[in-house]
Backbone atoms as SQL, in Angstrom:
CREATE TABLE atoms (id INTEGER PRIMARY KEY, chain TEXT, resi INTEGER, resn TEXT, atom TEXT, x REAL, y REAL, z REAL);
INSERT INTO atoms VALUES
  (1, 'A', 1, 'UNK', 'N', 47.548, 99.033, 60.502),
  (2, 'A', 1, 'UNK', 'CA', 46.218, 98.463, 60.613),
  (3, 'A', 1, 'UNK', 'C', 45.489, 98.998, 61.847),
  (4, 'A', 2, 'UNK', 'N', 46.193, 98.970, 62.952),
  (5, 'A', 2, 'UNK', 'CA', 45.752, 99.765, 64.204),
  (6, 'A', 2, 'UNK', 'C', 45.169, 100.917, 63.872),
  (7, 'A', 3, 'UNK', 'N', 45.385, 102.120, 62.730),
  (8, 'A', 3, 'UNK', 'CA', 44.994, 103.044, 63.014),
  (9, 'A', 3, 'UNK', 'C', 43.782, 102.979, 62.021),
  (10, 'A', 4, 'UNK', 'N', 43.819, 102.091, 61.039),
  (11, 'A', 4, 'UNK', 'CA', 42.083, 101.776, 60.442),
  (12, 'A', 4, 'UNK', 'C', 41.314, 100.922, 61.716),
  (13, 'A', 5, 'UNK', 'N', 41.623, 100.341, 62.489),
  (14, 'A', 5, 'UNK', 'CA', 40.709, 100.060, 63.198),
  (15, 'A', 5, 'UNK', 'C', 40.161, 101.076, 63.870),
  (16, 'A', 6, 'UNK', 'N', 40.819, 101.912, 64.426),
  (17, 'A', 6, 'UNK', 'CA', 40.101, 103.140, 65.077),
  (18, 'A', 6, 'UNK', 'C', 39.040, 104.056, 64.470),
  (19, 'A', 7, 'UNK', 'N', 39.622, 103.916, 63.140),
  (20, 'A', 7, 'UNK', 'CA', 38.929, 104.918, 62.071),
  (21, 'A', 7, 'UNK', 'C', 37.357, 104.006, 61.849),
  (22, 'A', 8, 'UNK', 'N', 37.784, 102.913, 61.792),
  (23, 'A', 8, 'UNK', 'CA', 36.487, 101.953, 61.662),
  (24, 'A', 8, 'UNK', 'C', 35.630, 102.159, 63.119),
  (25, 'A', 9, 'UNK', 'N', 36.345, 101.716, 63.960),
  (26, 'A', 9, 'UNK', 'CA', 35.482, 101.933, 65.354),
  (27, 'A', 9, 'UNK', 'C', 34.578, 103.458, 65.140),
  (28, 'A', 10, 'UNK', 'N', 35.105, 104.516, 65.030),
  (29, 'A', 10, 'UNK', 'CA', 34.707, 105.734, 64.961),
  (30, 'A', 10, 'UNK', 'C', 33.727, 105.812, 64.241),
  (31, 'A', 11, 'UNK', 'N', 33.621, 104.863, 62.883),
  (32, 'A', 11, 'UNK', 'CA', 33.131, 105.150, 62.071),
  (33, 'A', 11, 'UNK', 'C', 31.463, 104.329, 62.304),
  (34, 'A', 12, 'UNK', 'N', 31.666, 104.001, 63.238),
  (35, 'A', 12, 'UNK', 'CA', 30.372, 102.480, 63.396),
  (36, 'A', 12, 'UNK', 'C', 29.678, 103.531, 63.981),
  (37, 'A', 13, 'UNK', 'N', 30.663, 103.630, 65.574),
  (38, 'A', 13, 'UNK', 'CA', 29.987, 104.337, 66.421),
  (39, 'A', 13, 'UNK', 'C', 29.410, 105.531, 65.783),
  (40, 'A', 14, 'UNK', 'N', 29.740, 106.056, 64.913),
  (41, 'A', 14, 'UNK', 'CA', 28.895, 107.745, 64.248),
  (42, 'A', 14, 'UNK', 'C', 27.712, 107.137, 63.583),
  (43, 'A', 15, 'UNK', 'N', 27.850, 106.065, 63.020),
  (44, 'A', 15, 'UNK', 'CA', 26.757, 104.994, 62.159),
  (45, 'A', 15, 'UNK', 'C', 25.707, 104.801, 63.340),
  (46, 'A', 16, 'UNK', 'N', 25.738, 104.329, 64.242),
  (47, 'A', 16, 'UNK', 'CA', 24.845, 103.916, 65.472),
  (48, 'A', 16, 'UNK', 'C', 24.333, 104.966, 65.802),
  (49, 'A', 17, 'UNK', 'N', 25.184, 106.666, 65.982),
  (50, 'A', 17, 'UNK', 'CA', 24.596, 107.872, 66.725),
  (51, 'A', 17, 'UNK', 'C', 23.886, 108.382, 65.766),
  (52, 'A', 18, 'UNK', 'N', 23.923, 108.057, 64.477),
  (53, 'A', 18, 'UNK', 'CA', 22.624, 108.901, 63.773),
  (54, 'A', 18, 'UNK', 'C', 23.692, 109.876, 63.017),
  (55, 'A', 19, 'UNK', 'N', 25.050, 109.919, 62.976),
  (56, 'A', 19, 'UNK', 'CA', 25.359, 110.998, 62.265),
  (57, 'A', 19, 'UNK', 'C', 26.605, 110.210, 61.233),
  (58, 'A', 20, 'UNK', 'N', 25.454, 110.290, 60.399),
  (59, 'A', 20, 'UNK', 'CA', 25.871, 109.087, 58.895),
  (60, 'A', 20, 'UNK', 'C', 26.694, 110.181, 58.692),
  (61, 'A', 21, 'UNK', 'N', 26.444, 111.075, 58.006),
  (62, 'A', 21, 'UNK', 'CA', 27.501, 112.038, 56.964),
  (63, 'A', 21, 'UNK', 'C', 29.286, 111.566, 57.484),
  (64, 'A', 22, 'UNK', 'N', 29.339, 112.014, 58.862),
  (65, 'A', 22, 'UNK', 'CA', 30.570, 111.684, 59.780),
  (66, 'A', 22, 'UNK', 'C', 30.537, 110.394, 59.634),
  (67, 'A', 23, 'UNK', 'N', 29.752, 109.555, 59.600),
  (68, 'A', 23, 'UNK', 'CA', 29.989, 107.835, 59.263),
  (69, 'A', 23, 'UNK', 'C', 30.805, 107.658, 58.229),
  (70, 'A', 24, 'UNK', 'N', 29.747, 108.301, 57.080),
  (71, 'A', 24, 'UNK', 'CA', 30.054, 107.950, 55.567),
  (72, 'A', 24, 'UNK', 'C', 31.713, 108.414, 55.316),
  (73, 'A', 25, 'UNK', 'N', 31.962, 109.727, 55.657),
  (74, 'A', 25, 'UNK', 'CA', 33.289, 110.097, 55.763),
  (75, 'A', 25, 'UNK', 'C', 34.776, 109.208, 55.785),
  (76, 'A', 26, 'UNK', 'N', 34.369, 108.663, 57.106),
  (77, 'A', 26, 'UNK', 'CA', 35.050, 107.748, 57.826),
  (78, 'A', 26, 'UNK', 'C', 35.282, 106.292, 57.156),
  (79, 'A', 27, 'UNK', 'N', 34.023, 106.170, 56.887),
  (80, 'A', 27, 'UNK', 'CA', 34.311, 104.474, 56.495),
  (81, 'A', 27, 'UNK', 'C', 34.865, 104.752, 54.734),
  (82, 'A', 28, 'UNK', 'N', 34.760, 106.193, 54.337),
  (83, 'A', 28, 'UNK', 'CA', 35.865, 106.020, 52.606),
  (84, 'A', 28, 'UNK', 'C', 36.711, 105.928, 53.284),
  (85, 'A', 29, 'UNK', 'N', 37.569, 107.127, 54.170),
  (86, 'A', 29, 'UNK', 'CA', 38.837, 107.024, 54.687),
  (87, 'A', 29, 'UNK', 'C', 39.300, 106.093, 54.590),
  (88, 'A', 30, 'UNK', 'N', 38.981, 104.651, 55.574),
  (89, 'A', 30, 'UNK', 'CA', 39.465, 103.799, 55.982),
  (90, 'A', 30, 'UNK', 'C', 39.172, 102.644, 55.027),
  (91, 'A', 31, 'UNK', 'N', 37.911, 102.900, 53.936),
  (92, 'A', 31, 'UNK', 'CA', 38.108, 102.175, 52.488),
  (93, 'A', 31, 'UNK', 'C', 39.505, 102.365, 52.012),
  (94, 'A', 32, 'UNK', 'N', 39.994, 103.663, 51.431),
  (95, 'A', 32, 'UNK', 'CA', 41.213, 104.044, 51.078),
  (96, 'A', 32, 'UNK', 'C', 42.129, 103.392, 51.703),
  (97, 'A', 33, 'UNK', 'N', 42.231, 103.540, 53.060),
  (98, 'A', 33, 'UNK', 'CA', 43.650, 102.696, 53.898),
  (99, 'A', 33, 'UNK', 'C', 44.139, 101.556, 53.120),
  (100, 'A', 34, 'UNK', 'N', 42.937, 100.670, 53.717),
  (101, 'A', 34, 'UNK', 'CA', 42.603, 99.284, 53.272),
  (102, 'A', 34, 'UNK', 'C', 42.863, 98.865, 51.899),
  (103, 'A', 35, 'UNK', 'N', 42.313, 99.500, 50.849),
  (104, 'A', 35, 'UNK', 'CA', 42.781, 99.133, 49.729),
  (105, 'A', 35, 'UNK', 'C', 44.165, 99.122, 49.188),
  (106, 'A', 36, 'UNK', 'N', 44.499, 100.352, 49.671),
  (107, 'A', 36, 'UNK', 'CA', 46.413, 100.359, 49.387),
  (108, 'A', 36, 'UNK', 'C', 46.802, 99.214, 50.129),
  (109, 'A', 37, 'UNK', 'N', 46.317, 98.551, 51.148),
  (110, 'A', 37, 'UNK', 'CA', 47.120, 97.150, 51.842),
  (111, 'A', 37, 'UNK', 'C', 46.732, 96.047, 50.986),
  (112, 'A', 38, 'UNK', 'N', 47.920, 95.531, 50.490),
  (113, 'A', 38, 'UNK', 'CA', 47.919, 94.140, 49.774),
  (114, 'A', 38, 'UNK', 'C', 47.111, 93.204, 50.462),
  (115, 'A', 39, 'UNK', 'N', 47.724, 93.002, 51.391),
  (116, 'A', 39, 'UNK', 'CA', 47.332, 91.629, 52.363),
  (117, 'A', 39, 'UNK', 'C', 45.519, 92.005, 52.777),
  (118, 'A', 40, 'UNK', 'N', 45.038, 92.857, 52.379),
  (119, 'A', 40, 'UNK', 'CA', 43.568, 93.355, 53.012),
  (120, 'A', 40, 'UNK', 'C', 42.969, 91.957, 52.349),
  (121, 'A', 41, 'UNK', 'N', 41.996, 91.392, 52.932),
  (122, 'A', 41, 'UNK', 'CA', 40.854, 90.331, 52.340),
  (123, 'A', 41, 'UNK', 'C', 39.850, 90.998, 52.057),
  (124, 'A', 42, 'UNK', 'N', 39.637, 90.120, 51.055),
  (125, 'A', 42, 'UNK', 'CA', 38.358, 90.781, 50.134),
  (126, 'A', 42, 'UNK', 'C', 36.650, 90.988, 51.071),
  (127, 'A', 43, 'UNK', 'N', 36.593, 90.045, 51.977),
  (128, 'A', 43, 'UNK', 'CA', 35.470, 89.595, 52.735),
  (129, 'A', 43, 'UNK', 'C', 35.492, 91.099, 53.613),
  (130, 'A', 44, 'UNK', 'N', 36.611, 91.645, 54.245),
  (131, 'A', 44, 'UNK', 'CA', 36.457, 92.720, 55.048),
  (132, 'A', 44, 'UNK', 'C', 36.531, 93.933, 54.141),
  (133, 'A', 45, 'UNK', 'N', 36.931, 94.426, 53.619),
  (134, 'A', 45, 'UNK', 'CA', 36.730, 95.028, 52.207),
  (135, 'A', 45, 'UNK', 'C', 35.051, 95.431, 51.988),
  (136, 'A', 46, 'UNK', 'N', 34.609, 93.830, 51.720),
  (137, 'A', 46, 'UNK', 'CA', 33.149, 93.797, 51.042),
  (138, 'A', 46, 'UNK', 'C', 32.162, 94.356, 52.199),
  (139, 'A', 47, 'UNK', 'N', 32.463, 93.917, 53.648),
  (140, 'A', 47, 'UNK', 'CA', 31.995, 94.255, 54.623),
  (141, 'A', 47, 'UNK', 'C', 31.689, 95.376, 55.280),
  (142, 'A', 48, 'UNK', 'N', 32.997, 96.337, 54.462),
  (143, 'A', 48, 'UNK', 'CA', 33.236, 97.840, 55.082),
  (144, 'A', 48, 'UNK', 'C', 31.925, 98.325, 53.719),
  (145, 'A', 49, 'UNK', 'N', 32.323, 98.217, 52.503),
  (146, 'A', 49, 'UNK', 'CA', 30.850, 98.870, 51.736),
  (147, 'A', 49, 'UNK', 'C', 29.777, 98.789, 51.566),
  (148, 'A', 50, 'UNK', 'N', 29.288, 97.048, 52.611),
  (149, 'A', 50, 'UNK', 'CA', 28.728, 97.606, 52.846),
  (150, 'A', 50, 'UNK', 'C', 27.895, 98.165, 53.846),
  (151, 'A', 51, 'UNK', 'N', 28.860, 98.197, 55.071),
  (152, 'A', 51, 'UNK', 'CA', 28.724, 99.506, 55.995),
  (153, 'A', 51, 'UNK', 'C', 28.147, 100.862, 55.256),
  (154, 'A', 52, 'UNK', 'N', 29.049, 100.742, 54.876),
  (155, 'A', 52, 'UNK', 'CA', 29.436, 102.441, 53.995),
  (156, 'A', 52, 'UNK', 'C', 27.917, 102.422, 53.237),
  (157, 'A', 53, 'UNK', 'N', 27.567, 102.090, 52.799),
  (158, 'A', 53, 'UNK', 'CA', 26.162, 101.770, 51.652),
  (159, 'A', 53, 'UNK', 'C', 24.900, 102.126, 52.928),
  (160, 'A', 54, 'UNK', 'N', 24.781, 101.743, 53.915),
  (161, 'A', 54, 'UNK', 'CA', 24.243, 101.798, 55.038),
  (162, 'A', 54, 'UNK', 'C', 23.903, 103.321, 55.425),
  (163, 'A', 55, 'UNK', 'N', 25.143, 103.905, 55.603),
  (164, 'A', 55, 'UNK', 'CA', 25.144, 105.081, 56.299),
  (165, 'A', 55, 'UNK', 'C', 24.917, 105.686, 54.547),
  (166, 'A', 56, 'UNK', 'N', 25.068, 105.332, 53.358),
  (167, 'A', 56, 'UNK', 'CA', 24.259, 105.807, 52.370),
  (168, 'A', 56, 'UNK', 'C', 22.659, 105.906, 52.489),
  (169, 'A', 57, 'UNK', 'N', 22.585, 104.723, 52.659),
  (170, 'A', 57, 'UNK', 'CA', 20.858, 104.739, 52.916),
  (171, 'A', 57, 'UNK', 'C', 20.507, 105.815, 53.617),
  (172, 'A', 58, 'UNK', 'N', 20.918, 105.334, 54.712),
  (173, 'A', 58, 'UNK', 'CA', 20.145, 105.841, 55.710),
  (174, 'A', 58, 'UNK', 'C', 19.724, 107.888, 55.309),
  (175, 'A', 59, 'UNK', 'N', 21.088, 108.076, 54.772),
  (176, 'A', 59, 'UNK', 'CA', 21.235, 109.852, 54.275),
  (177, 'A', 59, 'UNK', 'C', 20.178, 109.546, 52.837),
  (178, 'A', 60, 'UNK', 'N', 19.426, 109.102, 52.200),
  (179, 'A', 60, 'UNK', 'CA', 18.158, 108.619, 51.293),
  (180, 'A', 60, 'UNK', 'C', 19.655, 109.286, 49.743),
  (181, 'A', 61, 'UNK', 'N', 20.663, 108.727, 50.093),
  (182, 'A', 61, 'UNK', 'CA', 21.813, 108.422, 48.373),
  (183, 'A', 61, 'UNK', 'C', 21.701, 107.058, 47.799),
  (184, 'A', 62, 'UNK', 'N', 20.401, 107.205, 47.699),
  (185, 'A', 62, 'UNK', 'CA', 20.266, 106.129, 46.867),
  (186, 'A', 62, 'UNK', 'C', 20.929, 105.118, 45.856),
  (187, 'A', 63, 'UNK', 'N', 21.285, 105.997, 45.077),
  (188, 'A', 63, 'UNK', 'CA', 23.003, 104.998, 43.876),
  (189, 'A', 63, 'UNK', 'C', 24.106, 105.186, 44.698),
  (190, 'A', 64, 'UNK', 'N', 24.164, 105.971, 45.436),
  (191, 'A', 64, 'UNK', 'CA', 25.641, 105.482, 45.709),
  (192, 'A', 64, 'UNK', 'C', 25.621, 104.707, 46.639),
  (193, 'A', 65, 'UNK', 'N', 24.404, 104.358, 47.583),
  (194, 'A', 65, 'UNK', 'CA', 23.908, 102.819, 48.602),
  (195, 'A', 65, 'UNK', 'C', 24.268, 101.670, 47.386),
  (196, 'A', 66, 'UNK', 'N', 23.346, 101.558, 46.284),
  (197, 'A', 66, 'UNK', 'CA', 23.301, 100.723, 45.498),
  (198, 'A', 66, 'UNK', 'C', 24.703, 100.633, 45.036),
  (199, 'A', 67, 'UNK', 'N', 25.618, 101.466, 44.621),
  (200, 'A', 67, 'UNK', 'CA', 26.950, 101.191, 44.208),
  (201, 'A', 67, 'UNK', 'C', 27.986, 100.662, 45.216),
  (202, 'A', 68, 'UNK', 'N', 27.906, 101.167, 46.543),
  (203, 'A', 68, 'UNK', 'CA', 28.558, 100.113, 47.722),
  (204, 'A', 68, 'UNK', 'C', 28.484, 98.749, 48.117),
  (205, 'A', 69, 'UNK', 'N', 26.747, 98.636, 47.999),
  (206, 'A', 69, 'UNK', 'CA', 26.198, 97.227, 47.643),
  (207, 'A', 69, 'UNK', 'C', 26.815, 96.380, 46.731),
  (208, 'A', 70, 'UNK', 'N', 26.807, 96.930, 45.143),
  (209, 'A', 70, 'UNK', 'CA', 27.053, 96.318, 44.233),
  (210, 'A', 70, 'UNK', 'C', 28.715, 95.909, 44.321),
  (211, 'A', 71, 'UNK', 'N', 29.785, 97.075, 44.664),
  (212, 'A', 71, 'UNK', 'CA', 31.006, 96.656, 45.257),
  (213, 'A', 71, 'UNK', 'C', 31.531, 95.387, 46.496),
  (214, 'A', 72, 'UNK', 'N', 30.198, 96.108, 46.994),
  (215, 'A', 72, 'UNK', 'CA', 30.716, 94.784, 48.056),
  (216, 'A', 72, 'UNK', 'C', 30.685, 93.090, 47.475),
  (217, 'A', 73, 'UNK', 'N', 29.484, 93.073, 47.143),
  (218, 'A', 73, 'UNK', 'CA', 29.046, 91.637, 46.236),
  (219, 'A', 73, 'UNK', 'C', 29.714, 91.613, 44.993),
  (220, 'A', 74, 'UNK', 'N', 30.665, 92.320, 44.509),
  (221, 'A', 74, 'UNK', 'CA', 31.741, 92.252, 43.602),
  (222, 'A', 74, 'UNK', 'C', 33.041, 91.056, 44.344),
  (223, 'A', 75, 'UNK', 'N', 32.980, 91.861, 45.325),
  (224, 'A', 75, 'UNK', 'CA', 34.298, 91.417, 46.436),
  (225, 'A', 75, 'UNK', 'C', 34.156, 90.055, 47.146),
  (226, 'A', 76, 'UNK', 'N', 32.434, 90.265, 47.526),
  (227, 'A', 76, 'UNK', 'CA', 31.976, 88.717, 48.113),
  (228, 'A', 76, 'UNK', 'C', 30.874, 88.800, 48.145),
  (229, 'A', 77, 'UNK', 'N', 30.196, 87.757, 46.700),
  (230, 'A', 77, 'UNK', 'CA', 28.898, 87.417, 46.604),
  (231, 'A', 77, 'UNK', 'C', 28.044, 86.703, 47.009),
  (232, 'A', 78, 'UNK', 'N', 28.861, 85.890, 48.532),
  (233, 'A', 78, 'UNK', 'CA', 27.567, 85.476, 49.331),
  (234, 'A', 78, 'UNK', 'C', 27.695, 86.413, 50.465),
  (235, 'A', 79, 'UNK', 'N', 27.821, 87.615, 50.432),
  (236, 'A', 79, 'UNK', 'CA', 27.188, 88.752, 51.276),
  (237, 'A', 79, 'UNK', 'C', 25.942, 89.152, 51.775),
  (238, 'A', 80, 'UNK', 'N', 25.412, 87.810, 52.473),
  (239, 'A', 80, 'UNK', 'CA', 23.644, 88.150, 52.157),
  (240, 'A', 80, 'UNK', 'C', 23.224, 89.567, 52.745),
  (241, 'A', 81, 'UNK', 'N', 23.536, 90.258, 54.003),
  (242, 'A', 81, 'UNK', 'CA', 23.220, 91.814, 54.075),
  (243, 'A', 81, 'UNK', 'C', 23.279, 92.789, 53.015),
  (244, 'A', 82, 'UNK', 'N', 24.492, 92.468, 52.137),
  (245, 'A', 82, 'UNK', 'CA', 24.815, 93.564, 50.630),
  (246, 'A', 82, 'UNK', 'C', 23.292, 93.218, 49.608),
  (247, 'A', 83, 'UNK', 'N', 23.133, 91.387, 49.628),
  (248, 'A', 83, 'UNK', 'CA', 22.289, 91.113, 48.451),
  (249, 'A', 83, 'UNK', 'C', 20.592, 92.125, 49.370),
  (250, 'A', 84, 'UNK', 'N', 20.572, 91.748, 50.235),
  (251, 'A', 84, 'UNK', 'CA', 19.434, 92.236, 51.339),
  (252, 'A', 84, 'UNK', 'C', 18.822, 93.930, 50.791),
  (253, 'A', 85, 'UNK', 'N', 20.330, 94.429, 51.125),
  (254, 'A', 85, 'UNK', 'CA', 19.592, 96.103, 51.381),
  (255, 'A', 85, 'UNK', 'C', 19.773, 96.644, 50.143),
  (256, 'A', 86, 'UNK', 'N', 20.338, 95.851, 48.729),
  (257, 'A', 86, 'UNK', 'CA', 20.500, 96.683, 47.512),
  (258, 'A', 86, 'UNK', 'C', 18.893, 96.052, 47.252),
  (259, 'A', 87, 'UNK', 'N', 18.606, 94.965, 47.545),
  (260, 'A', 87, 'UNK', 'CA', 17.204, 94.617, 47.271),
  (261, 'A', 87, 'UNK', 'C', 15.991, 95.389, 47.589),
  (262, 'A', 88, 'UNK', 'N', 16.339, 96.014, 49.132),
  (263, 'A', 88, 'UNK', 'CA', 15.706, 97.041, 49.622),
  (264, 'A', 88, 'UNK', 'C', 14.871, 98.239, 49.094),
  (265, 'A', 89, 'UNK', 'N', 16.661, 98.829, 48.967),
  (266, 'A', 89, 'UNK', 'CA', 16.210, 99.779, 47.659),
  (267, 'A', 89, 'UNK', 'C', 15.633, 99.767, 46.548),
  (268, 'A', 90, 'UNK', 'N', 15.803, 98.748, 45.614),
  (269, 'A', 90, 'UNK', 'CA', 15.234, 98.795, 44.495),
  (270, 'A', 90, 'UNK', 'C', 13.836, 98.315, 44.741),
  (271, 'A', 91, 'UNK', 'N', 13.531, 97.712, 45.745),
  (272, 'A', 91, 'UNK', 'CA', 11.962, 97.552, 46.090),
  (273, 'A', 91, 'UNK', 'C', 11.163, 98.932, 46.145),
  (274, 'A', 92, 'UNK', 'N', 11.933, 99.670, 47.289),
  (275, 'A', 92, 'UNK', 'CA', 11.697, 101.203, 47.408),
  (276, 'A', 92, 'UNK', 'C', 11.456, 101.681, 46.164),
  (277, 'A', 93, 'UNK', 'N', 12.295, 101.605, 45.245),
  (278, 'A', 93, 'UNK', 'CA', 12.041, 102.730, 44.274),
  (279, 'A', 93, 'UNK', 'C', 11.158, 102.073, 43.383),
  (280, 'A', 94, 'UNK', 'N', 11.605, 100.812, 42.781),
  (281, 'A', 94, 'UNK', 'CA', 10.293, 100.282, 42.044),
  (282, 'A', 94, 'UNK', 'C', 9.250, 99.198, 42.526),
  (283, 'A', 95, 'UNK', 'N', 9.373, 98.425, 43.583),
  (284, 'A', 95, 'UNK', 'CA', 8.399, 97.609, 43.827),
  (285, 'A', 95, 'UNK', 'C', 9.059, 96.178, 43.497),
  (286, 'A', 96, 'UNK', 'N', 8.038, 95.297, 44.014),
  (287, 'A', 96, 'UNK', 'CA', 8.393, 94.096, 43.947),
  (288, 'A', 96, 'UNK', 'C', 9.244, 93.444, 42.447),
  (289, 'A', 97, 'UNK', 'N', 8.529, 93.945, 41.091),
  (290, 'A', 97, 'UNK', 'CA', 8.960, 93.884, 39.808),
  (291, 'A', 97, 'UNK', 'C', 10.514, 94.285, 39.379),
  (292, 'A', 98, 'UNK', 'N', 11.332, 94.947, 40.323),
  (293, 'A', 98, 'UNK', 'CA', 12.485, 95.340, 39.882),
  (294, 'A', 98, 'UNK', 'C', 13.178, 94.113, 40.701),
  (295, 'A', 99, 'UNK', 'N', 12.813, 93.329, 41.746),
  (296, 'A', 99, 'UNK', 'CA', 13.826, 92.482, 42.116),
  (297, 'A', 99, 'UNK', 'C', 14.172, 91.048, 41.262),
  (298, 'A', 100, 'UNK', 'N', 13.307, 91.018, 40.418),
  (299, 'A', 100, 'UNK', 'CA', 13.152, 90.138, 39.762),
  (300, 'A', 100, 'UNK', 'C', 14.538, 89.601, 38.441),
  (301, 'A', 101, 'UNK', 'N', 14.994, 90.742, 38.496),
  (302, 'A', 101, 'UNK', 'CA', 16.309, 90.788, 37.263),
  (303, 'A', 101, 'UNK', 'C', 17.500, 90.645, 38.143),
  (304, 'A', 102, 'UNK', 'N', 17.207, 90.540, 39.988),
  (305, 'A', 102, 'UNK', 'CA', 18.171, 90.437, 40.530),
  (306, 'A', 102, 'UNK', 'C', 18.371, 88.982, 40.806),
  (307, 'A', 103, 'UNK', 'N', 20.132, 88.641, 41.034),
  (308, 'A', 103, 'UNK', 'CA', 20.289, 87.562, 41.568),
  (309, 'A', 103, 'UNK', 'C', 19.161, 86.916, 42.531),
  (310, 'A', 104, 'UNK', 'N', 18.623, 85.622, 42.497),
  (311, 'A', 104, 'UNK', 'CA', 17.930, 85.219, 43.614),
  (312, 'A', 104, 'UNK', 'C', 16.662, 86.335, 43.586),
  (313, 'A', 105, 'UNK', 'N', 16.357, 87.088, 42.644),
  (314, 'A', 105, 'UNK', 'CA', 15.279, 87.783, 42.686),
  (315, 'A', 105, 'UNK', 'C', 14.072, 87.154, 42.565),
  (316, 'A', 106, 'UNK', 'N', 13.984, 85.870, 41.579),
  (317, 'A', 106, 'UNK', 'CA', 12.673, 85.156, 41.206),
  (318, 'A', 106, 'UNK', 'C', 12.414, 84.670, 42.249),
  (319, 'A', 107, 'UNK', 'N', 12.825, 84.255, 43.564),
  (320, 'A', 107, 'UNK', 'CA', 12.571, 83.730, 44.813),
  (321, 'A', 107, 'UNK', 'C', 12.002, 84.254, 45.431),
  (322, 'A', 108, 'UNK', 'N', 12.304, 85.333, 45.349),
  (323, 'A', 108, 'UNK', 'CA', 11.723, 86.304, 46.525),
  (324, 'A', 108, 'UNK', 'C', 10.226, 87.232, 46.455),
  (325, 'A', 109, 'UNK', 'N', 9.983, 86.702, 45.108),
  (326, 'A', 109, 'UNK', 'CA', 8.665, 87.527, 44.127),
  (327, 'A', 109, 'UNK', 'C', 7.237, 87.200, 45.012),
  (328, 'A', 110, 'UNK', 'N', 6.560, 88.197, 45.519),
  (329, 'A', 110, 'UNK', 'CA', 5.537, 88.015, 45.763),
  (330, 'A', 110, 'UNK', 'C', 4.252, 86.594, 45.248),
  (331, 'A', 111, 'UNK', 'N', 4.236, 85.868, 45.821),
  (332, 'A', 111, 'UNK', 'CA', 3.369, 84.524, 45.061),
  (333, 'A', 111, 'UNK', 'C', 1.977, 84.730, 44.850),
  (334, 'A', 112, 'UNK', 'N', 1.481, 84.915, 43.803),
  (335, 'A', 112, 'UNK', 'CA', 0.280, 85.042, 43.416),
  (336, 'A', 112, 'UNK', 'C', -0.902, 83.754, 43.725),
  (337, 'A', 113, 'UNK', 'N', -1.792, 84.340, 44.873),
  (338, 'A', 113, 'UNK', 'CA', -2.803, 83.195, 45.127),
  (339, 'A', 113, 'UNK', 'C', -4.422, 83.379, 44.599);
C-alpha cells in the first residue's frame, strides 16, 4: 500500500503542476494496484477516478472524463464532485438540456421566470 501511496502523492502533485498526461498516467497505475487489493474500499477507489477524470478534463478527453466519473459513482453514488464535473461536461457540450436525464438533473435546470 505504501508504494500506491507514493504513486498517488506523485500523481496529485503532477495534477496541481499542470502536467495531467504524467497525472493521468499515474493515477491508472495506481488504479491497477488498488484494484488487485481485495481489502481496497470502494469510496477510495471512486475517489481516485475521479481524480483521474480530472486530469481527463483538464487534457479536453472528454468520454473518458465522463467514463471515470461514471465509474466512480458506480463505486459511490453520493460522490457529489464525480455527480458535479460529469455534469460539467455535459453542460459544456450540450447545455443546460442534457443535465436533465441526469440523476438530480431536474434540480438543477435553469428556472424559467
Amino acid at each position: 500500500m505504501a508504494c500506491v501511496e507514493g504513486i498517488l502523492s506523485e500523481a496529485r502533485a503532477c495534477c496541481c503542476e499542470g502536467r495531467f498526461r504524467q497525472a493521468d498516467r499515474l493515477y491508472s497505475q495506481a488504479l491497477t494496484k488498488l484494484t488487485a487489493l481485495q481489502d481496497t474500499q470502494s469510496a477510495l477507489l471512486a475517489q481516485l477516478y475521479n481524480e483521474r477524470g480530472v486530469c481527463r478534463y483538464k487534457q479536453v478527453y472528454f468520454d473518458d472524463a465522463i467514463e471515470d466519473y461514471s465509474q466512480a459513482l458506480k463505486l459511490n453514488p453520493s460522490l457529489a464532485a464525480a455527480h458535479y464535473n460529469r455534469a460539467t461536461i455535459y453542460y459544456r457540450l450540450v447545455g443546460a438540456e442534457s443535465l436533465v436525464g441526469l440523476p438530480g438533473g431536474s434540480e438543477v435546470r435553469p428556472q424559467q421566470h
